[in-house]
C-alpha positions as CSV (number, residue, x, y, z in Angstrom):
1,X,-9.8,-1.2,7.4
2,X,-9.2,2.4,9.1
3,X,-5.9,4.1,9.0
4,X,-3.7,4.2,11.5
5,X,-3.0,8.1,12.1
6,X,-0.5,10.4,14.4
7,X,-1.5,12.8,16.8
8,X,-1.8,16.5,16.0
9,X,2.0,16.9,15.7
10,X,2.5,14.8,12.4
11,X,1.9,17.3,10.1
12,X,-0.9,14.9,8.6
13,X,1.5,12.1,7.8
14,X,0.6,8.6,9.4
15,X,1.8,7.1,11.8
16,X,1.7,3.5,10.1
17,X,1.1,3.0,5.9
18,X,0.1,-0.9,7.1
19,X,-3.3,-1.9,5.8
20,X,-3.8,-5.3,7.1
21,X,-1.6,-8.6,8.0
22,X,-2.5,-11.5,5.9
23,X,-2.0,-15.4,5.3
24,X,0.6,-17.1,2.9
25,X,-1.3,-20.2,3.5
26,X,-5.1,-20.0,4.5
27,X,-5.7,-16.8,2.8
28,X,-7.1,-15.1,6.4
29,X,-6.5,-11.4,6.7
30,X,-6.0,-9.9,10.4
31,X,-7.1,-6.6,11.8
32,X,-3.1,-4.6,11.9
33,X,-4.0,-3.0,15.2
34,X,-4.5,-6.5,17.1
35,X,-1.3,-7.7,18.1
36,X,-0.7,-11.2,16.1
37,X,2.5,-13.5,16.1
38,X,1.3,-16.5,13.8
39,X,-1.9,-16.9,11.7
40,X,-4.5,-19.8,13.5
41,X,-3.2,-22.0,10.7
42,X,0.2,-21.8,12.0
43,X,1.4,-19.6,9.2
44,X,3.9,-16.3,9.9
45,X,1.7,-13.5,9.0
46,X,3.0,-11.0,5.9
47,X,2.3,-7.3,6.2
48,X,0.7,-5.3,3.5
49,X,1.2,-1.7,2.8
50,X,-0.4,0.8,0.7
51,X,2.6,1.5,-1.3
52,X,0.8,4.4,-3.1
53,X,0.2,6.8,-0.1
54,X,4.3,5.6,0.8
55,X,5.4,7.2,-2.2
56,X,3.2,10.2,-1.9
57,X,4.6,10.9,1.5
58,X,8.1,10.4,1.1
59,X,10.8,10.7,-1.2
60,X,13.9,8.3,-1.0
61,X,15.8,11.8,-0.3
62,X,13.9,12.1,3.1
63,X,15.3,8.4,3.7
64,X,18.6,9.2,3.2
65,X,18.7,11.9,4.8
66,X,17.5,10.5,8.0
67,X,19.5,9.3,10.8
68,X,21.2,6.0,10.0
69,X,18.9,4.0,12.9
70,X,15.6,1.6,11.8
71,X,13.2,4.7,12.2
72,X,14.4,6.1,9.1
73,X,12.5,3.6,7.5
74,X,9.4,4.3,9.8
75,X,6.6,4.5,7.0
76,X,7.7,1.1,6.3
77,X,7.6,-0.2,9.6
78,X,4.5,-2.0,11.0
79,X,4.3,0.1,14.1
80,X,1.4,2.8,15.3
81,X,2.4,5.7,17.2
């Protein structure tokens, strides 16, 4: 699946580290982009990250030093730009 990537004025961070929703129960994967509530099956969707490319872009210091609001967690948020 492609990356999700900022404009021009990220620095060449991305805008999302989210690499695909997936199924507890069936198994399906879903396309992150798509907007998705619930798998077909019924089944709350989890998120995946790549947790590797987190950790090379960020350092818990740049967390904490980040205003105290949910953004300062944005890598970890399953939002785009």
């Amino acid at each position: 699946m492609n990356e999700v990537r900022r404009g021009s004025g990220s620095h060449g961070r991305r805008a999302s580290y989210v690499t695909a929703l997936s199924c507890p129960r069936c198994g399906a994967r879903h396309w992150p982009r798509e907007v998705h509530g619930t798998c077909s099956c019924g089944s709350p969707l989890l998120v995946e990250y790549d947790l590797d490319a987190v950790a090379a872009a960020v350092t818990p210091r740049d967390v904490q030093t980040r205003a105290p609001t949910m953004w300062r967690y944005r890598e970890l948020l399953p939002v785009g730009d």
